[in-house]
C-alpha atoms as one frame of an Amber mdcrd trajectory, in Angstrom:
protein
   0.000   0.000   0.000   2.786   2.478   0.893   4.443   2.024  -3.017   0.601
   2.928  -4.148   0.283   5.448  -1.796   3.552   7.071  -3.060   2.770   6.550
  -6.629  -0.740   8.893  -5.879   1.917  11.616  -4.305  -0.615  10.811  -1.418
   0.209   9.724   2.396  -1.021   5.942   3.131  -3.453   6.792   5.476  -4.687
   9.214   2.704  -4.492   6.872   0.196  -6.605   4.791   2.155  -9.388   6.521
   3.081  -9.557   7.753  -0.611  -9.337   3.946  -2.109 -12.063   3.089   0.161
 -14.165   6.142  -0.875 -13.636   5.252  -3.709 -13.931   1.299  -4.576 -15.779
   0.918  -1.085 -13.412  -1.629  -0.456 -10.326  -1.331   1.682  -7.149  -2.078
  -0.695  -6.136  -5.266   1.043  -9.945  -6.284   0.266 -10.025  -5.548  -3.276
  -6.589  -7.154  -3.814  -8.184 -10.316  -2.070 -11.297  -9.712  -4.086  -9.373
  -9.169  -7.516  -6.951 -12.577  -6.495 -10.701 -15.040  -5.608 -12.238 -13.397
  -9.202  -9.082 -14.815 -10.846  -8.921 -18.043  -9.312 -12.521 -18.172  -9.898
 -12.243 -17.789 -13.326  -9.098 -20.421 -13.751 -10.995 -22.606 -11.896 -14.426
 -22.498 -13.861 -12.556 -22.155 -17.128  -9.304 -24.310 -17.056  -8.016 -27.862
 -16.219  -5.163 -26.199 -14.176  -4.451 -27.555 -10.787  -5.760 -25.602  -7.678
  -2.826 -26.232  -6.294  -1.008 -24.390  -9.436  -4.181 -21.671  -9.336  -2.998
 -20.827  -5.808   0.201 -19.957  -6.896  -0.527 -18.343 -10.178  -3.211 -15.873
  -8.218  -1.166 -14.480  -5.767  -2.259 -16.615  -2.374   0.607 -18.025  -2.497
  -0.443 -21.760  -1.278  -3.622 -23.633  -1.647  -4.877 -23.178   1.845  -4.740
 -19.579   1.589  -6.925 -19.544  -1.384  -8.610 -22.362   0.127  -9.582 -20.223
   3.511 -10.754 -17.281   1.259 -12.889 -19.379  -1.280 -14.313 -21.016   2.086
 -14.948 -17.607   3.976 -16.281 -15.616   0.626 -18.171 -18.041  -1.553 -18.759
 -20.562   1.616 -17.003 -23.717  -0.599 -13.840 -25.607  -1.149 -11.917 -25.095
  -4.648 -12.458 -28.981  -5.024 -15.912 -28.267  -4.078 -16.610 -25.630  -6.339
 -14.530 -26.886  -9.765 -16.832 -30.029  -9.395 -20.293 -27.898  -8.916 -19.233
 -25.616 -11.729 -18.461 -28.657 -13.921 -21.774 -30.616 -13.087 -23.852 -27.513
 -13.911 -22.020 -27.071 -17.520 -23.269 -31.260 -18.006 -27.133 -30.418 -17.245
């Protein structure tokens, strides 16, 4: 946040408030936000692994991305390549 903040000639706690103002998001919240749409879409869209989703999405390991799936959407990654998949059979 303080490299963003800097970039906006702005002071982080300025920055802040602004981005939140703004987005109505806090900027640790949209990054998590902008990392699950991603990993959302790899998973929906691609044969990737999770594991290799994870990674590729900025969580750095499965369980992170696992824990934020499973606190925002209220599923697993396994859980939720598998419901996506059986919906695109129907």
């Amino acid at each position: 946040m303080d490299a963003l903040a800097e970039k906006s000639s702005m002071s982080p706690r300025t920055f802040y408030r602004k981005f939140k103002k703004t987005t109505g998001l806090t900027p640790a919240r949209f990054i998590n936000q902008s990392r699950l749409d991603a990993a959302r879409r790899l998973i929906e869209e691609s044969p990737i692994q999770i594991k290799s989703i994870a990674a590729q999405c900025g969580f750095g390991d499965i369980e992170r991305m696992r824990r934020v799936l499973q606190k925002d959407l209220g599923i697993s990654p396994d859980d939720y390549r598998r419901r996506f998949a059986s919906s695109l059979n129907e």
